[in-house]
C-alpha positions as CSV (number, residue, x, y, z in Angstrom):
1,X,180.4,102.0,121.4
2,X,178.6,98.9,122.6
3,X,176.1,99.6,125.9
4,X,176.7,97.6,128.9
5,X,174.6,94.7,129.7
6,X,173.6,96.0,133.4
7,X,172.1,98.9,131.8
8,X,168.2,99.2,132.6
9,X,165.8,99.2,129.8
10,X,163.4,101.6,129.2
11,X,160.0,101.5,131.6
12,X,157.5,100.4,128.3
13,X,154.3,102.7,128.5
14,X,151.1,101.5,129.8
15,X,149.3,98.9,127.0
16,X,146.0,99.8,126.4
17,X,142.7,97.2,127.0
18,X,143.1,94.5,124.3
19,X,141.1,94.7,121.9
20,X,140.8,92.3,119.1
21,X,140.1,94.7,115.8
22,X,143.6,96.4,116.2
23,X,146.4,95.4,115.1
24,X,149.0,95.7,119.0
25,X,152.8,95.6,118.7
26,X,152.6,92.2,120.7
27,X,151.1,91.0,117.4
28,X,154.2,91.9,115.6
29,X,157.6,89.7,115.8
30,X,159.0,89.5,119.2
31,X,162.8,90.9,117.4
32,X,160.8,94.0,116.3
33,X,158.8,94.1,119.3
34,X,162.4,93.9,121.4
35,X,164.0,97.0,118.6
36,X,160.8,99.2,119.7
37,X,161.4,98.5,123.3
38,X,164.7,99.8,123.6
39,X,164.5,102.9,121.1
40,X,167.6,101.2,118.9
41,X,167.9,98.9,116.2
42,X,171.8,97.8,116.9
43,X,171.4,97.4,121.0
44,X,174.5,95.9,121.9
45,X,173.2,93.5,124.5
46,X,174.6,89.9,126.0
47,X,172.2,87.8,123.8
48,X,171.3,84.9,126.5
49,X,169.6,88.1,128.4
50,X,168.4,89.2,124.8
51,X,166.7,85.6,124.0
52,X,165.0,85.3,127.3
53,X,163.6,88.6,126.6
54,X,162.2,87.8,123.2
55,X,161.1,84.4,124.7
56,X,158.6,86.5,127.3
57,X,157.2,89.0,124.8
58,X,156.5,85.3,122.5
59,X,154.6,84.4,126.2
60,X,153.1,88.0,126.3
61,X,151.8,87.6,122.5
62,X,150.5,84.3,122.6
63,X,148.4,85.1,125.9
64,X,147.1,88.2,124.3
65,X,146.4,86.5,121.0
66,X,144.1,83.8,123.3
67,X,142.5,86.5,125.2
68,X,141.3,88.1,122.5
69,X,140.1,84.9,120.5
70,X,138.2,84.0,123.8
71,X,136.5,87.8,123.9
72,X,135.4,87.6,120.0
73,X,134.0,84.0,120.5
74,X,132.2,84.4,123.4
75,X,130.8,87.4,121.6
76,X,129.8,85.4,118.8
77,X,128.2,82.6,121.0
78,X,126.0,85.4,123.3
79,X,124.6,86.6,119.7
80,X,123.6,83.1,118.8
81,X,122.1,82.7,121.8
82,X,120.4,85.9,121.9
83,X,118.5,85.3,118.1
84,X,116.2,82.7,117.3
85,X,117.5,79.4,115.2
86,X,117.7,79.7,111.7
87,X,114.4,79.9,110.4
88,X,112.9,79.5,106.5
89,X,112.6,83.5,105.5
90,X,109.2,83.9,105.4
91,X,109.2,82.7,108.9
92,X,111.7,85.5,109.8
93,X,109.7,88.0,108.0
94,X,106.1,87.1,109.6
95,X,108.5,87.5,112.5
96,X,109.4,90.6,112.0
97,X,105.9,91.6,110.7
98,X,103.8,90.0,113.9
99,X,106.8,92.0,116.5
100,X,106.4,95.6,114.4
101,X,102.8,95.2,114.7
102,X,103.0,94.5,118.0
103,X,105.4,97.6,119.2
104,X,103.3,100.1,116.5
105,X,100.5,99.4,119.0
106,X,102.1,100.0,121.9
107,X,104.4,102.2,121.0
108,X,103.2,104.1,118.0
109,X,105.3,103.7,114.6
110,X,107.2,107.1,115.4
111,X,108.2,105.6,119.1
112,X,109.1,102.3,117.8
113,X,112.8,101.6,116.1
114,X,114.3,99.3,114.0
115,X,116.7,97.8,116.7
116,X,113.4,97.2,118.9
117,X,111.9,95.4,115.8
118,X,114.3,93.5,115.6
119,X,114.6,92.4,118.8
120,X,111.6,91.9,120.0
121,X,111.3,89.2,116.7
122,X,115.0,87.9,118.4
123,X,116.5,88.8,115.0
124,X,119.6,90.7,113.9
125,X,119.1,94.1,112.6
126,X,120.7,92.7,109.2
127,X,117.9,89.9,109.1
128,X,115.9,92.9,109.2
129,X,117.0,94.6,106.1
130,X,117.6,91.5,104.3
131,X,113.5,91.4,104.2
132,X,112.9,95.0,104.8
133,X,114.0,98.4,103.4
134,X,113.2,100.5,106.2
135,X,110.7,101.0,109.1
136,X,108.0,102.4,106.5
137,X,108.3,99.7,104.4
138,X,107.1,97.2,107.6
139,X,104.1,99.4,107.8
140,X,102.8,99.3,104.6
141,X,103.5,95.6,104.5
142,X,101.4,95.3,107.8
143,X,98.6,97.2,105.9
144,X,98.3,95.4,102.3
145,X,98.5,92.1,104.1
146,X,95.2,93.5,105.9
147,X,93.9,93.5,102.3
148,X,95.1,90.2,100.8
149,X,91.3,88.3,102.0
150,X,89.6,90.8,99.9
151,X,92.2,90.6,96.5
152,X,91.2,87.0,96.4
153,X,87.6,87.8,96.4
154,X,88.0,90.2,93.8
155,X,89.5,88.0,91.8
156,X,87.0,85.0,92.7
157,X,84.2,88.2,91.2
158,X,85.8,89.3,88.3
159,X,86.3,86.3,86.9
160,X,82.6,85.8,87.0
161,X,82.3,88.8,85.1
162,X,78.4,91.2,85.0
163,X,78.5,91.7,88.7
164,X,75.9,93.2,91.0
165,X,76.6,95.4,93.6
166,X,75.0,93.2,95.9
167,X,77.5,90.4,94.2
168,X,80.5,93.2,95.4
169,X,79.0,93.9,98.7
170,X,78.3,89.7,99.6
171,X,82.1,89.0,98.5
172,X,82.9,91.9,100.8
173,X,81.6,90.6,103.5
174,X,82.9,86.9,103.0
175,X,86.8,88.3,103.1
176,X,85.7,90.2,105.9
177,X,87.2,87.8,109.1
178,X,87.5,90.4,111.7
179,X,84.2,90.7,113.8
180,X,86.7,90.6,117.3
181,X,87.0,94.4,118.3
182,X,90.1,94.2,119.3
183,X,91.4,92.8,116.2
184,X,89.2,95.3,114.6
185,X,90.9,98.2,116.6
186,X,94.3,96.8,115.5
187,X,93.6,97.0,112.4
188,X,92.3,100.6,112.6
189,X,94.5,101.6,114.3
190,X,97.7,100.5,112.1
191,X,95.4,102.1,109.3
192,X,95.3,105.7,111.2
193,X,99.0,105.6,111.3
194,X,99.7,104.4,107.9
195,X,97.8,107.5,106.4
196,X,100.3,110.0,108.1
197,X,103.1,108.3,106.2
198,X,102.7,110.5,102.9
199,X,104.4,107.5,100.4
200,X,101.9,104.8,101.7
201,X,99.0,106.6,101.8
202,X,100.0,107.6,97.8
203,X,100.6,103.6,97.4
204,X,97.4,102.8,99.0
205,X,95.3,104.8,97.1
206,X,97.0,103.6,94.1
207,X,95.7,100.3,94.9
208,X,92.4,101.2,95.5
209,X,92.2,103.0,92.2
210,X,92.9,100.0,90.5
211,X,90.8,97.7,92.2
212,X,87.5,100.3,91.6
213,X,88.7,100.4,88.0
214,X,88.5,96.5,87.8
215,X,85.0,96.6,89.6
216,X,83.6,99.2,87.3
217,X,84.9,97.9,84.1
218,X,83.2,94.0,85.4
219,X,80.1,95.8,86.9
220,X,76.8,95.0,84.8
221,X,75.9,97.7,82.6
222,X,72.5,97.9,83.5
223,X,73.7,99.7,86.5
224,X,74.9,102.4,84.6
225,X,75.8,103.2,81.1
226,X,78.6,105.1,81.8
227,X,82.0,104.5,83.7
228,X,80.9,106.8,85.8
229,X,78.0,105.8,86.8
230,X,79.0,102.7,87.8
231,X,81.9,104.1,89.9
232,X,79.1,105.8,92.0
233,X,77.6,102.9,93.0
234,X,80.7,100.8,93.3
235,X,81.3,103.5,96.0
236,X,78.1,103.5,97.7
237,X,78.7,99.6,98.2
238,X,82.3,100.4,99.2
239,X,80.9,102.7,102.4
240,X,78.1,100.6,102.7
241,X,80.4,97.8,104.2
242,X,82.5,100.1,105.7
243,X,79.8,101.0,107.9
244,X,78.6,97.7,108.3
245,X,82.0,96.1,108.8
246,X,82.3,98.9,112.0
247,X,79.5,98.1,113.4
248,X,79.5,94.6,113.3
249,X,83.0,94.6,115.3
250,X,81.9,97.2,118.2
251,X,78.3,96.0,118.8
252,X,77.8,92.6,116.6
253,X,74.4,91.5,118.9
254,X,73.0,94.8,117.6
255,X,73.4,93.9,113.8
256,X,71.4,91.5,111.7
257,X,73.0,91.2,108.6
258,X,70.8,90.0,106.2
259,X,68.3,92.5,107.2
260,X,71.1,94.7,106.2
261,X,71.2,93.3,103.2
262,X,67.6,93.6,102.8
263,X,68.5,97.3,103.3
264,X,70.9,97.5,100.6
265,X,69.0,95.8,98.1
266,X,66.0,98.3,98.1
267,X,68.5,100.8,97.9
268,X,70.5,99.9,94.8
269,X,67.0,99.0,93.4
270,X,65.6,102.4,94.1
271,X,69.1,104.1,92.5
272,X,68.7,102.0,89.3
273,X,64.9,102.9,88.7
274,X,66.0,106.6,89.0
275,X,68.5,106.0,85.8
């Protein structure tokens, strides 16, 4: 039995926000749209009334459709706006690096997160990865580039081959560039928190392992006949700069540095008449 045309159609329910990543029923064709409106697939209904109806849910959609196009672009604009320009990526990555540092300074590494990394360096969090594994992995990157002055005067040394540990202790203190104390502190200070980090402090020692071994194996022999007599004073020279390194960056007037040397070379001279 067909329904009469003055009949009132259903009140719809309340449409939810729009929101562009789901699929709404005014996305669907107006016909269907109209059939889930009235609750009946075969509403008998005078079809001029019918076609004006389907011809405001077209309105409806269409509106809807350019609302949400105008939400997901305007989106898409503030995050271009928000990160730097596209950049070579080992710009982005000294980004990244130079913003960690900074926050692991202020912050500490266990208060600092990735999103603030990112950030602060005005990159997305996937620009982050794309260089990056994880936070850890920023560290330990901030630390071996804190090393990368002293692998190329390693390799300048060993390629000259018999050295001395005065040789090791003068190319020690020509890759040495930080005499500011704050830098000095920076560096120190990344190095303190790098050494809680159980994984890096294994890597880092790995490293050093291999660079002694390299040292010892080019050392001359006449500072010891065994490997392990030249690892010792490899290792006195090590500390030796260490020491002087420190000192030089807190109190710099207070150190004279070839009478430091001076030191050092009655020292190694009084070890090797001892052998």
């Amino acid at each position: 039995m067909a329904l009469s045309t003055k009949r009132s159609l259903p009140s719809p329910m309340p449409h939810p926000a729009p929101n562009p990543g789901r699929r709404s029923a005014l996305t669907t064709h107006p016909a269907s749209f109209f059939e889930k409106l009235t609750g009946q697939r075969n509403y008998s209904i005078d079809s001029a009334y019918k076609a004006d109806i389907i011809h405001t849910v077209q309105s409806v959609s269409m509106t809807y459709r350019q609302v949400c196009s105008t939400d997901t672009n305007r989106e898409k604009d503030m995050a271009k706006i928000n990160q730097s320009p596209k950049q070579p990526a080992a710009m982005r990555r000294k980004q990244l690096l130079t913003s960690a540092q900074q926050l692991f300074i202020e912050k500490g590494y266990r208060g600092t997160s990735i999103e603030e990394i990112a950030q602060k360096a005005k990159l997305s969090k996937g620009a982050f990865y794309h260089h990056f594994e994880n936070k850890e992995a920023v560290l330990h990157a901030l630390v071996t580039e804190m090393g990368c002055n002293y692998d190329d005067s390693f390799q300048i040394l060993f390629r000259k081959g018999n050295i001395t540990p005065m040789d090791l202790l003068r190319a020690l203190l020509d890759a040495h560039k930080t005499d500011d104390l704050v830098e000095f502190n920076t560096m120190i200070d990344l190095w303190v928190q790098a050494r809680r980090i159980p994984s890096i402090v294994d890597s880092l020692e790995e490293e050093h392992r291999a660079i002694m071994t390299e040292v010892v194996k080019h050392m001359d022999r006449s500072y010891g006949r065994t490997t392990a007599a030249r690892a010792k004073i490899a290792q006195f020279t090590l500390l030796f700069y260490n020491g002087l390194a420190a000192r030089k960056a807190t109190k710099p007037d207070a150190v004279d540095v070839n009478e430091q040397l001076a030191v050092f070379a009655d020292c190694i001279k009084a070890w090797k008449n001892c052998r």
